[in-house]
LUMLO-46859 format. One record per atom (N, C-alpha, C, O): residue in one letter; x negated, y negated, z. Coordinates in pm, whole numbers, plus 50000, padded with zeros to 5 digits. Example, Ala and Ser with C-alpha at 12.3 -4.5 7.8 and 13.67 -1.06 7.14 Angstrom:
! residues 2
A486815056950780
A487705045050780
A486805033050780
A485765033250846
S487155022550708
S486335010650714
S487104999750787
S486594988650804
END
This chain:
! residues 380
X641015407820365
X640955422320386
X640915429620251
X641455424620152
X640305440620246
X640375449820060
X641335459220105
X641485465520210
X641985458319994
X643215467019919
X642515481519985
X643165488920059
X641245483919951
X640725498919944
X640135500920050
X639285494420111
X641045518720085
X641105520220198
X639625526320252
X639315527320371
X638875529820147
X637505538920225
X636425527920116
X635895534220025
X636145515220120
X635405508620039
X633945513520070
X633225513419970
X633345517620186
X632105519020223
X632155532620170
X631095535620114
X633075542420170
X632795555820132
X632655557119967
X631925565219909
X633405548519914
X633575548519786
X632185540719715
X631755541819601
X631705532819825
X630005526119749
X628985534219776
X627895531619724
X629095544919856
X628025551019917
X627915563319817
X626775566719785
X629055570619763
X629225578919682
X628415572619568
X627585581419545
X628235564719502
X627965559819377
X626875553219387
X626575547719281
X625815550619513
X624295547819520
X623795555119518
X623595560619626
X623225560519404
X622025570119389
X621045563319355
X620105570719323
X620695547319343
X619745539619333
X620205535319472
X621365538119503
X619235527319583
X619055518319650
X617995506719710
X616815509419732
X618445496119728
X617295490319759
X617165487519912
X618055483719987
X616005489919939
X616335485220094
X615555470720170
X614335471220188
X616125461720200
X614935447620227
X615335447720402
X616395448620463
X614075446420438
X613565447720587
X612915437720642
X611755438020600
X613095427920724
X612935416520730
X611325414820870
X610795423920935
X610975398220868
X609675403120970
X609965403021087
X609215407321175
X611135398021107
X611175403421243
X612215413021318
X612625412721434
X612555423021197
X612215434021212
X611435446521264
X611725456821324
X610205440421207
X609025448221195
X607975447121313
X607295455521370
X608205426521336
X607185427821413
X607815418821554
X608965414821566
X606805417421643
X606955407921770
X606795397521723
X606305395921611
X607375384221833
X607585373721827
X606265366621780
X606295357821695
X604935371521850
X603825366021829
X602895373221684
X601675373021668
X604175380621571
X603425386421468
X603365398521454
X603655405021353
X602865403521589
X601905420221576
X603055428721508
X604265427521521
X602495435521450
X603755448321386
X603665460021440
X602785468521435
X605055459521510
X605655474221592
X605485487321500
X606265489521407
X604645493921525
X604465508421467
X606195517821541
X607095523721481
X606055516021632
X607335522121673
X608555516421532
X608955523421440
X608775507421549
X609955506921437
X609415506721288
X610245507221197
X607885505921255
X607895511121112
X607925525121092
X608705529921011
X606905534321178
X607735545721195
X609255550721189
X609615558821103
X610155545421289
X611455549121264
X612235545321129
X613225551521090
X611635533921059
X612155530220959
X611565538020828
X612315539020731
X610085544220822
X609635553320748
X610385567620770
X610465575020672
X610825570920869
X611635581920898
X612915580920828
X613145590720757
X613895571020830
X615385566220804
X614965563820658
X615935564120583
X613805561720596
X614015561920443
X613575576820382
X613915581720274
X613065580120442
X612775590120388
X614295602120403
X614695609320312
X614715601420504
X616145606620532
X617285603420441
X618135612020417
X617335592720396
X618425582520274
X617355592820111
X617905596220007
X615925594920142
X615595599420011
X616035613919964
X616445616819852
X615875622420068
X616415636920133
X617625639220065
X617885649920010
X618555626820066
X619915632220079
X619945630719890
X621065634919862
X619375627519782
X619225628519653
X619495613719610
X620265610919519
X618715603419692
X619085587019641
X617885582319598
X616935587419658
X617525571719487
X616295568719471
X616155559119561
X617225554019594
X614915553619629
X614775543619728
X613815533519664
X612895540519624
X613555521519635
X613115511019669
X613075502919768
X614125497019794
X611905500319851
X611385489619989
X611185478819969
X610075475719926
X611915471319986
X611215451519984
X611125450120129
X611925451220222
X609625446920115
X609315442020289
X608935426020309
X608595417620225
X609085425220412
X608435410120466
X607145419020534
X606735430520519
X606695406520623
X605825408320733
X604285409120654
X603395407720738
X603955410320567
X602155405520535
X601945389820623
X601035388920706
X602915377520593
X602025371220637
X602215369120831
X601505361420895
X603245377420888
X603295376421032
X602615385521095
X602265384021212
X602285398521009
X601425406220996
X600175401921032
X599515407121122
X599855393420970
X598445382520931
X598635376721082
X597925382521164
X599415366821131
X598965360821212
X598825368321328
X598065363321411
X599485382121368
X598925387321465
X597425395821448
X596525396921532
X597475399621348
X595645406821282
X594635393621350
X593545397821388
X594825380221367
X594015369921292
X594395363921450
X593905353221485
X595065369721520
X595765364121674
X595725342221693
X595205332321745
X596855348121594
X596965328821645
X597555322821685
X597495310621700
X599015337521739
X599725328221830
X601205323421756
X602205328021812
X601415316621661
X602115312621565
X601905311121430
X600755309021391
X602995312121337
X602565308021196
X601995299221186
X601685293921292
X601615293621080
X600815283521017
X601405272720945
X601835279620853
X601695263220921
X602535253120874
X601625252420706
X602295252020603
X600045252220702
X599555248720603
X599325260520495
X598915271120542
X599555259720354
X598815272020276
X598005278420252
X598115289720206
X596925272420280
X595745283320273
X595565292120378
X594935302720376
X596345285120502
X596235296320638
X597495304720580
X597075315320532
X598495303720572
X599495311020521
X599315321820375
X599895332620364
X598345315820267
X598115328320210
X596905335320310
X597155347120336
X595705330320369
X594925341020394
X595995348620497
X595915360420463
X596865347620596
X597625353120670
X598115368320569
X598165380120603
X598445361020420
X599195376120408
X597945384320326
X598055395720282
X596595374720314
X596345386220249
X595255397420376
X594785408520348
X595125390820497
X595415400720565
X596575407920621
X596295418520678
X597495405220619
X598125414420653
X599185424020564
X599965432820600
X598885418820444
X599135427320343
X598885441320379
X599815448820409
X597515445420375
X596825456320361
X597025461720504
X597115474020502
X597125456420625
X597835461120748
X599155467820731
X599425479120771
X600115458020654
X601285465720629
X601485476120614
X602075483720690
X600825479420465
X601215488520368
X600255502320445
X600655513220404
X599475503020515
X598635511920605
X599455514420706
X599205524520771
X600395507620737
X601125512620837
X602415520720805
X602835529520881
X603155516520663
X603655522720589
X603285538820582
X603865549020619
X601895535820511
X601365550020406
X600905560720539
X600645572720531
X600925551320670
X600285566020787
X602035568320838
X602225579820876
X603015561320843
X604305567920886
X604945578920765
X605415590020791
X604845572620623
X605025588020548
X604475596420502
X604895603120408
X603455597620556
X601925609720576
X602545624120601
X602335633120520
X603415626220733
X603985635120766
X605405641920666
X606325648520713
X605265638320533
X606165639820487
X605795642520346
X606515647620261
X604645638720334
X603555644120175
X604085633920134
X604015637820018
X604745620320121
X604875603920024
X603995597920061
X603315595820161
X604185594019914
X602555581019876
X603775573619847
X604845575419788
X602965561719937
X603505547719904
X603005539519756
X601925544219719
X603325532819700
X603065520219625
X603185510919627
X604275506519663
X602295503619595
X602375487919664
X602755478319513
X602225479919403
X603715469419547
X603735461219430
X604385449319488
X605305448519569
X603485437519409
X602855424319528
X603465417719368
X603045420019255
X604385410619404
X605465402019276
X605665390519296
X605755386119411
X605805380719155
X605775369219193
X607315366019128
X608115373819076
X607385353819148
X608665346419030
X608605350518888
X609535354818821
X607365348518849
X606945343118675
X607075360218663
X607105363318543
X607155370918743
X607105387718714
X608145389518621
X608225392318502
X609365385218771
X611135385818709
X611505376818610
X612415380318535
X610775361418590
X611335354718430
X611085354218312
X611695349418216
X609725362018327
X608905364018167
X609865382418138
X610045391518219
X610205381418020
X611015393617996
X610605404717992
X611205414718032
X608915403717915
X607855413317923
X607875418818029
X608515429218050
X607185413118114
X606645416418262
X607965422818357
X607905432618431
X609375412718326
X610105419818403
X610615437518368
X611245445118441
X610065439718230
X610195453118151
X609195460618243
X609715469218315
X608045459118252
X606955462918297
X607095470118445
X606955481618486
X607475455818511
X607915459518672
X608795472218635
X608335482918675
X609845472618572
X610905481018594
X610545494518535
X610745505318590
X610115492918441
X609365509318389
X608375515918524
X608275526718582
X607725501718533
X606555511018690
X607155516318768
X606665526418819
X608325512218803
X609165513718960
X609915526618911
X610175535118997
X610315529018774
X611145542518687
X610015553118751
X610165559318856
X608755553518656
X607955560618698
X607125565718807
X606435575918822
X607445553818890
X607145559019048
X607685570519107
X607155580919146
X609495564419106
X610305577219082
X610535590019063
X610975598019147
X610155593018915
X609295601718875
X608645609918929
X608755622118932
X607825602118981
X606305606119099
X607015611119252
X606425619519320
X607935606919284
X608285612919428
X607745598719498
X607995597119617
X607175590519442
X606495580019561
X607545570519589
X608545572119519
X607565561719667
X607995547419734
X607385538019719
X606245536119763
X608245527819633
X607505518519609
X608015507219692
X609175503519710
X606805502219741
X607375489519853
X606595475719763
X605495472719719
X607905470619773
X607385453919766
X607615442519838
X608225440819944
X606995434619761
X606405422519829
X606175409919758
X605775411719643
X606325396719795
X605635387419767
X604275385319699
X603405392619746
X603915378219613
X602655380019626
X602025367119686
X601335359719615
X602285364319825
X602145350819892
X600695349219887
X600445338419941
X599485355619843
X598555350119859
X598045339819722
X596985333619711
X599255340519620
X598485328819509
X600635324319477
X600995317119384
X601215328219537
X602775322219503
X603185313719635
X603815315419740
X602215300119546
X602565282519630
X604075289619638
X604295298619719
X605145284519541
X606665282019542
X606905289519680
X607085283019783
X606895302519680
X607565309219719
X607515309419872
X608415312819949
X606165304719904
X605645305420072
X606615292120095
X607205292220203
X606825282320022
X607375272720076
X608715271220040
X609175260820087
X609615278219968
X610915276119925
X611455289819940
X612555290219994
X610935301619904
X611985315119909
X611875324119958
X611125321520053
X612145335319961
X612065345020080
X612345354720023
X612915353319915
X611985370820081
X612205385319995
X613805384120025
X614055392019934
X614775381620063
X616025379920033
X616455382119890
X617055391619839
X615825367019821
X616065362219663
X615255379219585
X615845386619506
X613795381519638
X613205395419603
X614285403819589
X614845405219481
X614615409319686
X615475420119689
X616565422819639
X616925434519630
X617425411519589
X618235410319515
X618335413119358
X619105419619286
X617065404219335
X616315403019178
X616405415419162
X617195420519083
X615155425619276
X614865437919211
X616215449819258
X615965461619232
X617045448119297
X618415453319285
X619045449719190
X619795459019160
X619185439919110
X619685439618983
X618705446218886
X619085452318786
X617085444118929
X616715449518821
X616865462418796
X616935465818678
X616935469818873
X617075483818865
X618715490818860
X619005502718858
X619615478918858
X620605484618836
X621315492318952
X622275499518926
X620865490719077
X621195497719207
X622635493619261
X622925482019288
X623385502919274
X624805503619309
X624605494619433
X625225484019424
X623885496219548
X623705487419712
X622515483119724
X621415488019699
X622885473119765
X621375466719860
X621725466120004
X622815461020029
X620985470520104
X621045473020226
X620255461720282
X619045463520271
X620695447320354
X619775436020396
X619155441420548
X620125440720623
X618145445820617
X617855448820731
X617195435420804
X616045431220799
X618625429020889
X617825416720926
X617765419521112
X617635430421167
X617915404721184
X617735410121332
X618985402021367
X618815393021449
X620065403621324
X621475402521373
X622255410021320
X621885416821225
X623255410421358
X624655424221286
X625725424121246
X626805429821261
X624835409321135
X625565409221000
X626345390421000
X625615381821048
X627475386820958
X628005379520939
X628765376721047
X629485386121080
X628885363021140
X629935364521199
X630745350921185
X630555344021084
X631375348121251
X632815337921207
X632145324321214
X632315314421144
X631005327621363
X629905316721407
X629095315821435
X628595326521402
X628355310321482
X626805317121568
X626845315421667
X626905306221748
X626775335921656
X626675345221813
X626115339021911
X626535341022025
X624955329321884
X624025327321999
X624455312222083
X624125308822197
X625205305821994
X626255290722027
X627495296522059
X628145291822153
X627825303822010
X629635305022011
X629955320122060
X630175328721974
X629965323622208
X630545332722226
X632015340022210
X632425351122243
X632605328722144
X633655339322060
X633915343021895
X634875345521823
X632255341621881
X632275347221755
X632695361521714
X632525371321786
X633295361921584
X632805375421559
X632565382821448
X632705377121340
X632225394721451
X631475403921342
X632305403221231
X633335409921245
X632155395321091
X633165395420976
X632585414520912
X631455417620875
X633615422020919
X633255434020878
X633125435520722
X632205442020672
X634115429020645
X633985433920509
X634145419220394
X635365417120394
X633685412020330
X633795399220241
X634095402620136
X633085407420084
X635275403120040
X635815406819965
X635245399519856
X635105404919747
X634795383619885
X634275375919800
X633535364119857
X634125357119939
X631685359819804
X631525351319867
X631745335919829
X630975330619749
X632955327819893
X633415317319828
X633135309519953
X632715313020063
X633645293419886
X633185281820025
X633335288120165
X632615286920265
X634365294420147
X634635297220276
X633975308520385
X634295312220498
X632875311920292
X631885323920381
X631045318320362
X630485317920471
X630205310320261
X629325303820287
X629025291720358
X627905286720363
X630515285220436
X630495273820538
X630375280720672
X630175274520776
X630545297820660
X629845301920818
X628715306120843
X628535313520940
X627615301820755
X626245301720720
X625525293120817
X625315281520782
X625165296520917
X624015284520953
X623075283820930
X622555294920913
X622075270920910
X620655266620855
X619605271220969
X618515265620983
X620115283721063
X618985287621136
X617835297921076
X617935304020970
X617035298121142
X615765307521103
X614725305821227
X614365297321308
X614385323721178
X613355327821286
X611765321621300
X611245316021204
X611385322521371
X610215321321392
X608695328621321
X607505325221322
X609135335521287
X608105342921161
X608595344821025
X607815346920932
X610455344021002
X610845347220877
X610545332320789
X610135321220822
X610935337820675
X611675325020581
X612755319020596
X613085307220604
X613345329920599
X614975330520554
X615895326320687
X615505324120802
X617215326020635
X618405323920723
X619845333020684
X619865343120614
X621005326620751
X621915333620692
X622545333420538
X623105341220460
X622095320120543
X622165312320388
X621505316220261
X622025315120150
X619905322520295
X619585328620237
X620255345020205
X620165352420108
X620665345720285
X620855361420285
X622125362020176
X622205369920082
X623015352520210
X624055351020121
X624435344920014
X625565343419968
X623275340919971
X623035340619837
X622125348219724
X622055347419601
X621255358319854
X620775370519771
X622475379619736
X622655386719637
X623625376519854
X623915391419824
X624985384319700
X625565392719630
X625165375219681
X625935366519583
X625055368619480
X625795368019382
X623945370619439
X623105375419345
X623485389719311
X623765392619194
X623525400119423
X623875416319378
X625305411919296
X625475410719175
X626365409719422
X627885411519452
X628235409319251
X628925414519163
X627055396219272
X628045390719127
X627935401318975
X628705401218879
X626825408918995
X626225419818888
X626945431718881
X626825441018801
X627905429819002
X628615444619043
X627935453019148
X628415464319160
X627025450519220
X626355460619304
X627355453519425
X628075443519429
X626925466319539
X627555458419706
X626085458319788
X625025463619757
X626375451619885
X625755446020010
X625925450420099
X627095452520133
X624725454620193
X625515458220346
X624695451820422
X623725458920449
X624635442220466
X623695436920601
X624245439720709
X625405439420748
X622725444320778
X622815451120944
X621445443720971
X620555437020920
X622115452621148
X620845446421222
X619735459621196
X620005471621186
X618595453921191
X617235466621167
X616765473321291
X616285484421313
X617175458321400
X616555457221544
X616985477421601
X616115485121642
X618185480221587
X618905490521619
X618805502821539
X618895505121419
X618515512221676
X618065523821649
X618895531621557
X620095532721583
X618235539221411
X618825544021388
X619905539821272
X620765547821236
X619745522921201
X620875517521163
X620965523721038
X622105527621015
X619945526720925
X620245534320815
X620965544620814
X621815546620727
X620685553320920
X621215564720959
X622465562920956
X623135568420869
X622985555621041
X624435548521065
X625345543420905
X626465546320862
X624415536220861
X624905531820698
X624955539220616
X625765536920526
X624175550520609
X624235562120516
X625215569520570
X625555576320473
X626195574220697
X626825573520706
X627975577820694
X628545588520713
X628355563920644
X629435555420639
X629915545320748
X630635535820719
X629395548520901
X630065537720971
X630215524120919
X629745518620820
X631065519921023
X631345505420989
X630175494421040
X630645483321065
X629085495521054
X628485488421105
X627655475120985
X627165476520873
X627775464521060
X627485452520991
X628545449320888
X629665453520857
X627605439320845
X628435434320680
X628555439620568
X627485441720512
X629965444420484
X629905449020352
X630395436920264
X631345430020303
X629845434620166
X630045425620090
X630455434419960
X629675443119922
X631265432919916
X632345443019814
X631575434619661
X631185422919661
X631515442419562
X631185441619407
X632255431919355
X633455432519379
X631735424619294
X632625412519201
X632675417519023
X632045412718929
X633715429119024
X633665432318893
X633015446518854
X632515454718930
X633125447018727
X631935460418687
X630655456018708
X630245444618730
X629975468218699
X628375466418715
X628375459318539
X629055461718439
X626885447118578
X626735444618446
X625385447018380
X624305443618428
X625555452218285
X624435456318245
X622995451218210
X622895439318179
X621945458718213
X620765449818278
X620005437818233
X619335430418305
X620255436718072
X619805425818035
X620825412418109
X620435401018136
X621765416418122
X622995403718159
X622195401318306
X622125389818348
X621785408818359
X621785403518477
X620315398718516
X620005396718633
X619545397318426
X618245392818387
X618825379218367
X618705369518443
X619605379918232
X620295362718176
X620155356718282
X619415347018296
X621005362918393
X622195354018454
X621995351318584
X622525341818642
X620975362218656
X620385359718799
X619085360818804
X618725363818918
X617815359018695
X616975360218762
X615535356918710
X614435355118763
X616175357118551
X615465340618488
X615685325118508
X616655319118554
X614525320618461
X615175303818540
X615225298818373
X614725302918269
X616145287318415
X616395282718306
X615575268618272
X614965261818355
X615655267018193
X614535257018125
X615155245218112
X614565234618136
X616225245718079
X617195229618066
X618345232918104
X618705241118189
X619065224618021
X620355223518100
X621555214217992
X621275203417939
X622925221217979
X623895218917856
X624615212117937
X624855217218047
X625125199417906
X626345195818010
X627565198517911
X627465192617803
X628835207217932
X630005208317850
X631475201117855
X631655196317967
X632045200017809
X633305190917825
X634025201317868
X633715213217867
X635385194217919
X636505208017996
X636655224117850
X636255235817845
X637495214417756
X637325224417678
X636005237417634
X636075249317603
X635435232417642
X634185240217631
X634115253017722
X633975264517683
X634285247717880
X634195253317935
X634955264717974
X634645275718020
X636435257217932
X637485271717901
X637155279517816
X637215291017860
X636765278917694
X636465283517620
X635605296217654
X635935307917640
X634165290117711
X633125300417725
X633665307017886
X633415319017878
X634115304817989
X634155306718139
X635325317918144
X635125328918194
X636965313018071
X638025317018040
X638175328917938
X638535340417963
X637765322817805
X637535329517708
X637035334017624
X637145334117501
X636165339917726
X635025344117642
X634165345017513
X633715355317462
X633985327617455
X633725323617364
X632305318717308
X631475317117397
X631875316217182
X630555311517215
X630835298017202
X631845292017165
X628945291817267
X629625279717313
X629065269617171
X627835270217166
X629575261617068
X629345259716975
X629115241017024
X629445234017119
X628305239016885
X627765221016934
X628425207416968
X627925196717002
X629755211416945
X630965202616979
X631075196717093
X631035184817125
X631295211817188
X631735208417284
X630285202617421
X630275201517544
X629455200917332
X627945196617384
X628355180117465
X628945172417390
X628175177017550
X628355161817591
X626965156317649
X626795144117639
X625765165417719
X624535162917716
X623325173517719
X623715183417781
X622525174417693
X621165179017641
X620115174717774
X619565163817758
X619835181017883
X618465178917967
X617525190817925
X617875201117868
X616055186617972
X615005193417954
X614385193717848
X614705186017757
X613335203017834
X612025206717734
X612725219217704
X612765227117798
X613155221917623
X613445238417605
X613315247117468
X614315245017399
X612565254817414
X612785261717317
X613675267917274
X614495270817362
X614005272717146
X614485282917075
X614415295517122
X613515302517076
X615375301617227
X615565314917267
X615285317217441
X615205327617506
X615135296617503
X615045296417606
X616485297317681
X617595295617633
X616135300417808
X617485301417913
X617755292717943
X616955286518012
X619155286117906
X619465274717964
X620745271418065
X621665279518072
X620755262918119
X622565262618235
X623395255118169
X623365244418108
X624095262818193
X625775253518145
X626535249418235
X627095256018322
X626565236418211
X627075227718336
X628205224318307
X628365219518195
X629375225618396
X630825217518365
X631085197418402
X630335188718447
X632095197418369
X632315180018337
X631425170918507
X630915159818523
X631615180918587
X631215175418734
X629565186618778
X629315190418892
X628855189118674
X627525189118682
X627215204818750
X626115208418791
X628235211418752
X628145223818829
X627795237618712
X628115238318594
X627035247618795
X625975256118663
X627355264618708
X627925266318816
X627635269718558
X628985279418562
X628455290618498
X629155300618515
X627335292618421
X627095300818275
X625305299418268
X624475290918300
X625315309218225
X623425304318151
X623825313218018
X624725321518002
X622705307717920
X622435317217818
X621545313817705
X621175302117695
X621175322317621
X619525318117555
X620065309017420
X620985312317346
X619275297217408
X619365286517290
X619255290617162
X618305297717133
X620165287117069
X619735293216957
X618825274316865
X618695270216750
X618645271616933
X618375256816946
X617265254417057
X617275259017171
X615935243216980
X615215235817101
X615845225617112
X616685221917029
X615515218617229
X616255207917305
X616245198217191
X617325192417196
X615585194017095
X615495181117033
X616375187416899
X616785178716822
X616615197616874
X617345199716768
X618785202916816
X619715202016736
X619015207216967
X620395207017006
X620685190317070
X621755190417130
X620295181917073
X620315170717079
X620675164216996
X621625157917044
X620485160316861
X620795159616743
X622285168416715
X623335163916671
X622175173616731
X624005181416701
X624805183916793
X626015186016780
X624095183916904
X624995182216991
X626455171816998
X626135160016981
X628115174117022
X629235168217052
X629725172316869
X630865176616854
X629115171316784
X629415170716665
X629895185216563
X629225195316584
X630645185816490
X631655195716451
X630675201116303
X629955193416240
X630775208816285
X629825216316127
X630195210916000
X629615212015892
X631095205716024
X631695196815921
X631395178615925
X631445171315826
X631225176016006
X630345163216045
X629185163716032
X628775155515950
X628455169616078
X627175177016023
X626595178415867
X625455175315834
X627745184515769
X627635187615635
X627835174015578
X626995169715499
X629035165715616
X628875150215578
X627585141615572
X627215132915493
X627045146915680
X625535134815696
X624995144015606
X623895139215580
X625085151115563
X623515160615465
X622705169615589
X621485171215580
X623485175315704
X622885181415828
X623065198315762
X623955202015684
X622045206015815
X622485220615801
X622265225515966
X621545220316052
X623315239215975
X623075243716097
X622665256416062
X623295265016000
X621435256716112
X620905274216092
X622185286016184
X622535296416128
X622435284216250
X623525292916335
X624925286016370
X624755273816376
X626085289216392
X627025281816405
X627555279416538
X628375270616562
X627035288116633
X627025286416777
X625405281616822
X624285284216780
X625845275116905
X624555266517019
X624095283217125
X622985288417141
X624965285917160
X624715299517259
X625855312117218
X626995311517264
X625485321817140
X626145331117119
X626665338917216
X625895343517300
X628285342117224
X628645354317364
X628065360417373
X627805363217490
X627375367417274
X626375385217328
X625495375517433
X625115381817532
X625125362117430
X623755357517522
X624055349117583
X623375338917590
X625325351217655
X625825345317737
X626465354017867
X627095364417848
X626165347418026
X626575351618107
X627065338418202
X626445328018225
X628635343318255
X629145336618333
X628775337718489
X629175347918545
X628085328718563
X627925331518674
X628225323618845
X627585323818950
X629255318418811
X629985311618883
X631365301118893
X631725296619001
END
């Protein structure tokens, strides 16, 4: 249970950024087609959350279920090339269905179709985030998306979940609002276990919320509950909160803006952290990988230290000078990432060994830490 007595009132006050992710079956029927009735109502409910003086960002699903009802086939597609042509028709279905529900309201939509390599190249993730500033700016809505018609990984491993998260950290957004087609977290699954029930507020997501996760999933989505809760373990941990609801239900933004109690709040782990950290730490991938001894790990996890070549016990990967790498504790678990001041073959070589062992052999160390604190983030 939280100490604090109005937690939803007290997060709602302080989102003047939000992101909102809307899931496909949400949007559409079982066999694909996309309900204009609920993109309408949901173009209405954002524009209402925009009204009230909040910036809005859209992460949508549905291009490629979109696709299979445009393309009437009945079911998804198991193979990729039917699965990208799926979204890249129904890409442009989407976002038309979008841009004619906030017609009545003078907003232009924007479309921005993102991949992985967007959010890990630093450039590009600058880029995204200035566009989405200046959209702003503009009065427009920017909705995104996948760009499933050339992102293999993603059609087969991830889901706008992991999206929506990314671009909630990227922007620094106090909430992310998950709009899925259940209502929220419950103890079990509602649809096996009729005495489940609605977990209202997760103070923290630890083994014990993520063992009431089941490996189910819909019929047009990606995702599951598992996914969902490890996007919001992506916000939670940056300092933003979470609210997953059901989308299915009339009216639910309305309801969340609010304040009711409806669905899941997943409470902030800490201060908000600021935006390069949360680039480090959730949303670049890392290139190799440090294995550290206990000490080490107190050191950098505990006390906020840098992590110097000593406490090095192994060296994986290809990695450059200024690449992101994981820091693994004695039992192989990623606790930390942060950028090399070392490539792999030169932190290999000094790696376990003290600066003074080093100076004995005739060794020099250009830097005296392996990963400096400023470029370091703890993330689990």
């Amino acid at each position: 249970m939280s100490t604090d007595p109005n937690p939803r009132q007290r997060i709602l006050r302080a989102a003047t950024t939000v992101v909102v992710k809307v899931g496909t079956n949400v949007l559409a029927d079982a066999a694909g087609v996309l309900d204009r009735h609920r993109i309408q109502s949901l173009a209405d409910q954002v524009q209402r959350v925009r009204v009230g003086g909040r910036r809005v960002a859209l992460v949508t699903s549905g291009a490629i279920g979109a696709g299979v009802g445009k393309l009437k086939l009945g079911s998804r597609p198991t193979d990729l090339p039917h699965l990208q042509a799926c979204a890249a028709v129904g890409q442009a279905a989407l976002m038309q269905l979008y841009q004619e529900s906030l017609n009545r309201y003078g907003v232009m939509t924007a479309q921005l179709l993102l991949t992985a390599g967007d959010f890990d190249n630093r450039a590009r993730y600058l880029n995204v985030r200035n566009t989405i500033a200046t959209l702003f700016e503009y009065g427009a809505l920017p909705v995104i998306n996948e760009n499933d018609t050339v992102s293999v990984a993603e059609i087969k491993f991830g889901d706008n979940d992991q999206l929506a998260a990314m671009t909630a950290n990227l922007l620094q957004a106090p909430l992310l609002v998950l709009l899925t087609n259940v209502d929220g977290l419950y103890s079990a699954d509602p649809r096996e276990d009729p005495t489940a029930k609605l977990v209202r507020t997760v103070e923290a997501i630890d083994a014990g919320v993520t063992g009431l996760a089941g490996a189910t999933k819909s019929q047009l989505g990606t995702g599951g509950m598992r996914s969902k809760l490890k996007a919001a373990r992506i916000a939670t941990s940056a300092g933003g909160a979470v609210i997953m609801a059901n989308g299915s239900l009339d009216g639910i933004l309305d309801r969340v803006f609010a304040g009711e109690e409806v669905g899941t709040l997943f409470l902030p782990q800490g201060d908000a952290m600021p935006a390069w950290k949360r680039w480090l730490g959730y949303t670049a991938q890392p290139r190799g990988e440090l294995l550290l001894d206990a000490g080490a790990v107190r050191a950098v996890a505990e006390q906020g230290k840098s992590l110097l070549p000593v406490g090095v016990r192994g060296v994986r990967g290809d990695f450059g000078k200024g690449d992101v790498v994981s820091l693994l504790d004695p039992a192989g678990r990623e606790f930390a990432r942060g950028l090399s001041n070392y490539a792999a073959a030169e932190a290999t070589r000094i790696a376990g060994r003290t600066t003074d062992a080093l100076a004995r052999d005739g060794g020099t160390l250009q830097y005296a830490e392996l990963i400096h604190r400023d470029n370091l983030v703890v993330v689990g």
